[in-house]
C-alpha positions, 0 to 999 in steps of 0.5 A, a space after each residue: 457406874 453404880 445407881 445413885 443412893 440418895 441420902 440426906 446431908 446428915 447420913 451423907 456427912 456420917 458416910 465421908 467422915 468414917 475412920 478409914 481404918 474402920 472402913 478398911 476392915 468393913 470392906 475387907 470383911 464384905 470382900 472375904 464374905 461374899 468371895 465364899 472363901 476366895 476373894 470378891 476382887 469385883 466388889 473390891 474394884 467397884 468400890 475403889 473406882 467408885 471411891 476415886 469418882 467421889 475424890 474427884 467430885 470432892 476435889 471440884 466442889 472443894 476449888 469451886 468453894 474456894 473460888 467463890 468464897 475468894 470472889 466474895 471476900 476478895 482476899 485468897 489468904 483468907 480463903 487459904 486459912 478458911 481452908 486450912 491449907 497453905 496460900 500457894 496451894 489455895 492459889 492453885 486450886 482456885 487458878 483450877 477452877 477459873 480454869 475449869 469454868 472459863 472452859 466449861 469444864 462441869 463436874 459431869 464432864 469431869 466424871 465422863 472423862 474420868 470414870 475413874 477418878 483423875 
């Protein structure tokens, strides 16, 4: 796991909304510089584990927004074109998340359990 980098919410929203064609030749730039001509495969591993871990918890706090936003409004459809995504799909995410809370299942556990991402 790599030390956590606080930054605010603004720099946080630049960091998520980045085009990842831009990311991609950074990185793959990074990953050929610091090689010294071979390829830094470590960094590039780091990075995606990483990436997938931040998907994850993207992915939780995404149902469990749901999930609130549906106990307020007390209408799923709402919630699924709030979110853009279709009313079956919302349904799923949001079943999910009751699942996840009816259980215990926190974000630090998930992220324990899979290191990785899932």
């Amino acid at each position: 796991m790599v030390d956590p980098v606080f930054i605010d919410a603004n720099a946080l929203r630049l960091a998520l909304l980045i085009d990842p064609e831009t990311f991609a030749s950074a990185l793959e730039e990074r990953v050929k510089a610091a090689g010294g001509g071979a390829f830094d495969l470590g960094y590039a591993t780091q990075v995606s584990r990483n990436t997938e871990a931040v998907l994850l918890a993207v992915g939780w706090v995404r149902r469990h927004a749901m999930l609130e936003e549906n106990l307020l409004l007390g209408n799923g459809a709402e919630v699924a074109r709030r979110a853009g995504i279709q009313r079956g799909r919302a349904h799923t995410m949001m079943n999910r998340a009751t699942h996840e809370r009816v259980h215990g299942t926190t974000l630090r556990l998930l992220l324990d359990r899979y290191p990785e991402g899932a």
